[in-house]
C-alpha positions in Angstrom: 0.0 0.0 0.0 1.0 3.8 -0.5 0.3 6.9 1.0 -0.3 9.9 -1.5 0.5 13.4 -0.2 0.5 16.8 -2.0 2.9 19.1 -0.4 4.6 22.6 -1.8 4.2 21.3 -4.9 4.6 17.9 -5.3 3.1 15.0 -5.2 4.4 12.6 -3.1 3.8 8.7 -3.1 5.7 6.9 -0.2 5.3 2.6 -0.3 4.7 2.0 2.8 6.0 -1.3 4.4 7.4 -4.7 2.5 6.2 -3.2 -0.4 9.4 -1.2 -0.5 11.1 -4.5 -1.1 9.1 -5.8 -3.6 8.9 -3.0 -5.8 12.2 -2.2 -4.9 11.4 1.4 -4.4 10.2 3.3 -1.5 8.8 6.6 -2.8 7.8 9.1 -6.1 7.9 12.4 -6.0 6.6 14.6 -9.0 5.9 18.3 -9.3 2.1 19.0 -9.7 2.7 20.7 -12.8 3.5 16.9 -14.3 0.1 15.7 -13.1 -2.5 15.1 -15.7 -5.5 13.9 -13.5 -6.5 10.6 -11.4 -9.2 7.8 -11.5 -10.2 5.2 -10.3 -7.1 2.8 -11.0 -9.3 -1.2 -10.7 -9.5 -1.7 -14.7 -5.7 -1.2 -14.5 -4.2 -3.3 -11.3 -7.1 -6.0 -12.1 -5.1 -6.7 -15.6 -3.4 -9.8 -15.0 -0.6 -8.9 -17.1 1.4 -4.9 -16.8 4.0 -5.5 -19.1 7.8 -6.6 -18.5 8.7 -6.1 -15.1 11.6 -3.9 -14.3 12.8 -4.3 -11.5 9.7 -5.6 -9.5 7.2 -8.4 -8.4 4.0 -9.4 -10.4 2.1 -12.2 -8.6 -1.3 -12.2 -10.3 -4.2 -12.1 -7.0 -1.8 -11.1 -4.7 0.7 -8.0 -5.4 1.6 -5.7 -8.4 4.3 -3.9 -7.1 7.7 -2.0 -9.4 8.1 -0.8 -12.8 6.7 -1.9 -15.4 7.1 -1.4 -19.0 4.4 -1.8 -21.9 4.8 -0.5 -25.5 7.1 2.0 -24.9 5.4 3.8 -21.6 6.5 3.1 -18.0 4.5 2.6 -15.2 5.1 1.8 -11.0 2.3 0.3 -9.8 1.9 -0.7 -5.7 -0.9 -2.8 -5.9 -2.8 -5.4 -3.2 -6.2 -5.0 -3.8 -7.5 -3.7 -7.3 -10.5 -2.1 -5.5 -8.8 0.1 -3.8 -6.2 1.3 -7.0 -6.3 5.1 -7.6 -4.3 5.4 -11.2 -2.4 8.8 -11.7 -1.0 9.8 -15.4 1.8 12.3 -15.6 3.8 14.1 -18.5 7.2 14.6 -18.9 8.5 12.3 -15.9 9.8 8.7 -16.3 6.7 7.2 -15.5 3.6 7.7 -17.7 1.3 6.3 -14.6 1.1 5.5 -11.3 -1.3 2.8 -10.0 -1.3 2.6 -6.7 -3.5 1.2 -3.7 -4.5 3.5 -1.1 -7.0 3.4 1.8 -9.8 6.1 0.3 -9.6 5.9 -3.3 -12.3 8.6 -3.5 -10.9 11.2 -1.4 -7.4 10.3 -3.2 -8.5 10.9 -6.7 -10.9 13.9 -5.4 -7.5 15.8 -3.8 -5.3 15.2 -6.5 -7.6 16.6 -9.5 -8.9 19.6 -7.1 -4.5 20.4 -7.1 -4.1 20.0 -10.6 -3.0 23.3 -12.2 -5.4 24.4 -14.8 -4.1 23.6 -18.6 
């Protein structure tokens, strides 16, 4: 699981616990100005396959967690339970999204598109 903060400018996903390990990472930070938007992230962690792993772990049901790379994009996911997966695209950072579980998907997506900067 993550936590997602947004603080001076940035958004800030920390991995929280032995998710560090497996996705070999322990946290993202991106200026707002990189954010696009977030939704609800289920149709992406509930894909059983996220593209060649790099570094991380992909056991289908239980954990998504690490880089991934598909068709040219890249994406970290943290992922236990696909319910609770908030996805966040960015521009012009490494990663094209982040899919990560938090505890109140709602509120998550809800805070991060209310700090978006305006186009």
């Amino acid at each position: 699981m993550a936590h997602v903060e947004i603080t001076e400018g940035e958004l800030v996903v920390d991995v929280k616990g032995f998710d560090r390990v497996l996705a070999l990472k322990s946290e993202i930070r991106v200026p707002m100005e990189h954010v696009v938007g977030a939704e609800a992230g289920q149709e992406d962690a509930g894909n059983w396959f996220h593209g060649i792993r790099a570094p991380g772990t992909n056991l289908p049901g239980i954990i998504i967690a690490g880089t991934f790379y598909w068709h040219g994009d890249c994406a970290f996911y943290d992922v236990h339970h696909a319910e609770k997966a908030v996805a966040i695209t960015l521009r012009d950072e490494k990663y094209k999204r982040l899919v990560v579980e938090v505890d109140d998907p709602a509120a998550t997506i809800a805070a991060i598109n209310a700090a978006v900067p305006a186009a």
